[in-house]
N, C-alpha and C positions, 0 to 999 in steps of 0.2 A: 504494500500500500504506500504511496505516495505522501510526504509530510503535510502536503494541503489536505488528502483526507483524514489523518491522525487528528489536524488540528482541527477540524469539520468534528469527528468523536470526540474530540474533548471537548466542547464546547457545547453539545446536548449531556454530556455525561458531568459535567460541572451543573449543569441547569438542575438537577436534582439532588437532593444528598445521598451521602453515603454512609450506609447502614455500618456502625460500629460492630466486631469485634466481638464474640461472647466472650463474658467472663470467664478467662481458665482454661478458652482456647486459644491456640496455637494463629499467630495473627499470620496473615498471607496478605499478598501486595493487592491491590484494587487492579480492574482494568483501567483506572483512570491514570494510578500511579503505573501502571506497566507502559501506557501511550508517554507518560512524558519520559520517565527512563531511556526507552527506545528513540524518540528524538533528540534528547540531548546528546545520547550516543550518536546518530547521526549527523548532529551539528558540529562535535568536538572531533567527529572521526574527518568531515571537511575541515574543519579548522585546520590538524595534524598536516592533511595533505598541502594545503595552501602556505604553510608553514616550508616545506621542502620545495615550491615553485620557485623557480629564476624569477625577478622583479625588473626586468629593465628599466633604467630608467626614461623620462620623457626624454624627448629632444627639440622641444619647444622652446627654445630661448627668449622667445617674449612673454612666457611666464614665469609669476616668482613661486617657488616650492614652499611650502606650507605644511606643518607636522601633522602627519595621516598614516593612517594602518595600511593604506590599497594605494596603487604606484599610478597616483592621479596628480598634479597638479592644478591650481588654482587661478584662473584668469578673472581680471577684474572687467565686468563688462557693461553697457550703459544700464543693461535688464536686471544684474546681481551677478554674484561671483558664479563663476562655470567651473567645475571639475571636467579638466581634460587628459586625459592616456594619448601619447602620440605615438607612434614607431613609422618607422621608416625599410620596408625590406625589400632591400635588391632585386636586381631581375634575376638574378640567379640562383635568388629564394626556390624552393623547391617543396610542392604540399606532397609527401609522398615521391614518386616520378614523374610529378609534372610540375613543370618551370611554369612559374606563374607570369614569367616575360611573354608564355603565349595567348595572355588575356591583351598582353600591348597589341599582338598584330592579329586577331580575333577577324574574322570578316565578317563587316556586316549584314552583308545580303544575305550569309549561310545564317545568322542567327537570325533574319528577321524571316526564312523559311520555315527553321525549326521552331520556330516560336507561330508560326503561323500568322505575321503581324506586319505585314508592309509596309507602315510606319516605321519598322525599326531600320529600314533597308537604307535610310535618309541620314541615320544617325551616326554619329563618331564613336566605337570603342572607347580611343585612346582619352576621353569623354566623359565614360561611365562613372556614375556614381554608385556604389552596392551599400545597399541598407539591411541592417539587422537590427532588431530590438528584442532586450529581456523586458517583460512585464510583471506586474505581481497575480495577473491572472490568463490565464489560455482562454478563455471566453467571451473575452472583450468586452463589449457595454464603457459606459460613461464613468464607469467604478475603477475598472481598468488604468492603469500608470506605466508608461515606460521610463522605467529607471537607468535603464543603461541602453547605450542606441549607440553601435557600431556602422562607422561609416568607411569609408574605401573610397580612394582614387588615383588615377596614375600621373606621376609627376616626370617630367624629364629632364635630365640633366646629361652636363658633358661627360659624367663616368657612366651614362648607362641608362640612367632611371631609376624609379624604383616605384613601387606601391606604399602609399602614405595611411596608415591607418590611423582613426582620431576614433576614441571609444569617449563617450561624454556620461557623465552619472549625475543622477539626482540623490542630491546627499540626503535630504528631509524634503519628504512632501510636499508640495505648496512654493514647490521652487525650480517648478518643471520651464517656464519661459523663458532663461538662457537657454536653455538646453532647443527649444524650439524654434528659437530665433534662428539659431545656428544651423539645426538641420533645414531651417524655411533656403537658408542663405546656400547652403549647398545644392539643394535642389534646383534650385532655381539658374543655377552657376553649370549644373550640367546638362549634355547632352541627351541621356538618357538614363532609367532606373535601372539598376537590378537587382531583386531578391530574391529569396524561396519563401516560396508560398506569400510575396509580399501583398497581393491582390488582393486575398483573402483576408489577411490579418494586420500586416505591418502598416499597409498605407492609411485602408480603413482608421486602424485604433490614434495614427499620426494625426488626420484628418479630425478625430473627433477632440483630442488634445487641443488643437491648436482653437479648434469650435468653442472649447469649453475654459481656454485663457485666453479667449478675446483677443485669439491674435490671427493676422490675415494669411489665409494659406499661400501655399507657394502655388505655380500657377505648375503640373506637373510637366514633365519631359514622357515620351513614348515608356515604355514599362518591361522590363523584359521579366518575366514570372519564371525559372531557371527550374521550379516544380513542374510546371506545363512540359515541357521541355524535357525534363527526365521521363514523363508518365509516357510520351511517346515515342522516345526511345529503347525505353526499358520498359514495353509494355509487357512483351512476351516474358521476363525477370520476373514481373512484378505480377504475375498470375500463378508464379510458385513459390516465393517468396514475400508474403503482402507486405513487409516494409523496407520490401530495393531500393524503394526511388524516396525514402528519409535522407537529408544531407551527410547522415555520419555513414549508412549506408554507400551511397555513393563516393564518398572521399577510399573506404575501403573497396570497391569491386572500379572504380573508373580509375581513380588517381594512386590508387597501394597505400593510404594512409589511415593507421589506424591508432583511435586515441589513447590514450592511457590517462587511465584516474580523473573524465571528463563525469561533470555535475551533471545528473538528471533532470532533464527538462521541467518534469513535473514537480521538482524541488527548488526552482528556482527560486520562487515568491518566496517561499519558507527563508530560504537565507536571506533575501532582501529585507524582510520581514523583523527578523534575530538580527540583523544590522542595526535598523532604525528605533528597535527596543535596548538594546544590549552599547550601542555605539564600535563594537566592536566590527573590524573591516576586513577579519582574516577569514570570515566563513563567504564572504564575498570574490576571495581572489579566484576560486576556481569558475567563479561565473563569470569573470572578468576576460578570464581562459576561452573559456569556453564559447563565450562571444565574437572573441578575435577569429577562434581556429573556423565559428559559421562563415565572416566577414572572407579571409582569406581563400577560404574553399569553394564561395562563388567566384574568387576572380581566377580561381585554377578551371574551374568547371566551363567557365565563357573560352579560355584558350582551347580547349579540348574539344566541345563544342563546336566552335567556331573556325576552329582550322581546317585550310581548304580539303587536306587530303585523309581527314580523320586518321593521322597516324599510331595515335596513341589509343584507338579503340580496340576493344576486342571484333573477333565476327559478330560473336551475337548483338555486342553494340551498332555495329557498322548494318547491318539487319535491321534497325527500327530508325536507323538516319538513314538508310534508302526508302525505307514504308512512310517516314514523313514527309521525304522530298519530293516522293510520288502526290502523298496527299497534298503538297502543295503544287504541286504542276510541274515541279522544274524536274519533268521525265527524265534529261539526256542526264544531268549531273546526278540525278537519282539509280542510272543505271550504272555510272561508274565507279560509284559506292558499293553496288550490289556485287558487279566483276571482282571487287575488290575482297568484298567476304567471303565469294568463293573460293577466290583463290587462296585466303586464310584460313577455309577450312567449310569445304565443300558437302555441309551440315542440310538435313532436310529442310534448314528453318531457310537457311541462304538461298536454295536453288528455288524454294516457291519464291521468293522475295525477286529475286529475280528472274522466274517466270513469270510472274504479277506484273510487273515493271516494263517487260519484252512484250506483253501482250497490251498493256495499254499504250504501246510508241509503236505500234502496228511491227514490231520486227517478228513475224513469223517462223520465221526457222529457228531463232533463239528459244521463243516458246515454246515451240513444238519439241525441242530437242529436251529442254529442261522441265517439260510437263511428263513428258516419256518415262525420262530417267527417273523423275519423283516415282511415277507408276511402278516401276519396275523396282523402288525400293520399298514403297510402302500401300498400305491398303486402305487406301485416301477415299471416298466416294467425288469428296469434290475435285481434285487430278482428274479421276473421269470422265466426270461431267466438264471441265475445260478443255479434254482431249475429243471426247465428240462435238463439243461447238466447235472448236477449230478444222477437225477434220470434215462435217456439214457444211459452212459457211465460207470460212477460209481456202480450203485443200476440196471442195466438191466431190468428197467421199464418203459419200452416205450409206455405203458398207463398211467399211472401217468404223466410222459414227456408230452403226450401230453395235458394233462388236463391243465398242467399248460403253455404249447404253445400258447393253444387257449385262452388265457384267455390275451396274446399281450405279447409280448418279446421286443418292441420295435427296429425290426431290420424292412428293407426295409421288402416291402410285397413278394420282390422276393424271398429273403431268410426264412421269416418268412411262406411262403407257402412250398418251398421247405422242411422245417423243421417239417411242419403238415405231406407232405405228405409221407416222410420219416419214424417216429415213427407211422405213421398208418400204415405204409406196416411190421416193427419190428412189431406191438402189435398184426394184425391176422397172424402172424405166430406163434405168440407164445401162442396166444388165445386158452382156452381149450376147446375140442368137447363140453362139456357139462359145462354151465355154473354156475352150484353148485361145482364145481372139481376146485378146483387149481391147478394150475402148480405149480410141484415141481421144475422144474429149477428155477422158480421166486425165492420160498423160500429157496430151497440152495444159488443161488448167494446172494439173499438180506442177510442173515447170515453171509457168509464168508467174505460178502464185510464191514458190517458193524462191 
């Protein structure tokens, strides 16, 4: 159970008393002292860890440091003082095995395919702003606070570049408009968004902050949603594993990165929570962490993404960036994606993907050759059923068609009868007097079709 529901049971289990004790028995711990027990063990067991975390310092030089538990600094601003985390990481940062310099050269007509959003085709990468936010609840509403709001953008310089991360915290309540100002200022400053899952939650919960401190929203930039994006990717992943396409998910099966001693989502609020009661900032640093690693593993995920040759995918990745580029139209670059997985590894998920693709750019013999071969390794009804359309329509072989009709297409039997007895009425017309004799129409069309 999660520290937001322990503290949900303590909090109906406090609303009634608790029955003392008989005299001269053996006393036993309440369920209510057992829920706090097991939280404070939880909060001292992140404390420990946040205790052993590296602390970089800022590299903010126009702010002055101020004595604090959590490796923030303090800007004096016209709104109130802002708690700011800077870091600064190379292009030769690396999330796992992927160099995060390839979110600098990202292209953006391939993400604004994947993303299914034409607007994004306009916009600059090198541009992007990436947004994360911890809040004290998953559910959002007007009750909701984002206490720490991780931002991302690409800076370039004469050694390289680098990705500039600014993580800004709400130290106490009621002191969220720095914090708002700043993110209005960036938004506003870039090219484009990107989050995960930002559409659903992040912009929304920003959106209603800024409603609710009377301050004027920023006007937004095109949006790129990096969950969208995974879901249709990793669709096929994510029908045998339901949580592939979660961002820590992904850092381990795209990028090889995988966390260690990272805070549970669902315990967030609880440490923000023990923060603002206790003043203590060390049960905070792992969510500080944790922040950063969301912030930086979209800007590895846009390189990865977004580059031309998807080199760093696996097949089955390169599999659902050909199924999207098809569902966005852009067939030819769709099909060179598909060649590509095959020849990564010539899996039955690749050769449909790429018969799906051949047969919607009208190339013929590529379909027909990789509809066959599926046929011939597995016991598909729909492979059959696209071998008799093609052989009917395409190849004006409505003996063939039917061979492979009868053999089940998987459609109702009304159709599927309809459909026998159809290419049987095509095949004796076109059937020769004399069964050593070929039809020459057969073989002219199969020629000029194929």
């Amino acid at each position: 159970m999660s520290l937001r529901g322990k503290l949900s049971r303590l909090e109906s289990t406090s609303a009634s008393p608790v029955a003392a004790p008989a005299v001269g028995s053996e006393s036993s711990p309440t369920p209510r002292q057992a829920l706090l027990d097991d939280l404070r063990a939880r909060i001292h067991a992140a404390i420990a860890r946040g205790r052993g975390r590296p602390v970089p310092p800022s590299t903010d030089a126009h702010s002055s440091a101020e004595p604090f538990d959590l490796p923030f600094v303090v800007e004096d601003t016209a709104s109130g003082p802002l708690h700011v985390r800077i870091r600064r990481l190379p292009f030769a940062h690396r999330t796992g095995r992927a160099p995060i310099a390839d979110g600098w050269e990202a292209s953006a007509a391939i993400l604004a395919l994947l993303a299914l959003d034409p607007a994004l085709a306009g916009c600059d990468p090198r541009r992007a702003l990436f947004i994360d936010t911890e809040t004290t609840g998953l559910s959002g509403g007007t009750g909701t606070v984002a206490f720490l709001v991780g931002l991302a953008w690409w800076e370039a310089s004469g050694s390289g570049g680098a990705l500039v991360l600014e993580q800004l915290l709400v130290r106490a309540l009621g002191e969220e408009t720095p914090m708002l100002e700043r993110v209005r200022h960036r938004i506003e400053s870039a090219s484009m968004i990107v989050t995960f899952n930002g559409k659903a939650f992040d912009l929304p919960l920003l959106r209603t902050r800024f409603v609710m401190t009377r301050i004027a929203p920023p006007a937004e930039p095109p949006h790129l949603d990096l969950l969208h994006v995974a879901r249709r990717v990793h669709r096929d992943r994510a029908k045998q594993v339901p949580q592939a396409c979660r961002l820590q998910a992904l850092e381990r099966d795209v990028l090889g990165f995988e966390r260690v001693d990272d805070v549970v989502s669902a315990d967030i609020g609880a440490h923000y929570m023990h923060f603002l009661r206790t003043g203590d900032g060390r049960g905070l640093v792992g969510v500080v962490e944790h922040n950063a690693w969301d912030v930086v593993a979209m800007a590895a995920l846009v390189g990865v993404y977004g580059e031309p040759e998807h080199a760093g995918l696996a097949a089955d990745h390169l599999v659902g960036i050909a199924r999207t580029l098809r569902r966005a139209g852009a067939l030819d670059r769709a099909m060179v994606v598909a060649h590509a997985a095959v020849d990564r590894d010539a899996s039955t998920e690749s050769l449909r993907a790429r018969a799906d693709i051949a047969k919607a750019r009208g190339d013929r013999a590529r379909a027909l050759a990789d509809f066959e071969a599926l046929a011939a390794r597995l016991d598909d009804a729909t492979v059959r059923l696209e071998l008799a359309k093609i052989y009917e329509h395409w190849l004006k072989r409505p003996d063939e068609a039917l061979r492979w009709a009868e053999q089940g297409t998987g459609e109702s039997p009304e159709r599927s009868q309809a459909r026998a007895q159809r290419l049987a009425r095509k095949a004796s017309r076109l059937r020769p007097a004399m069964g050593d004799v070929v039809n020459p129409r057969w073989r002219r069309t199969t020629r000029r079709e194929l």
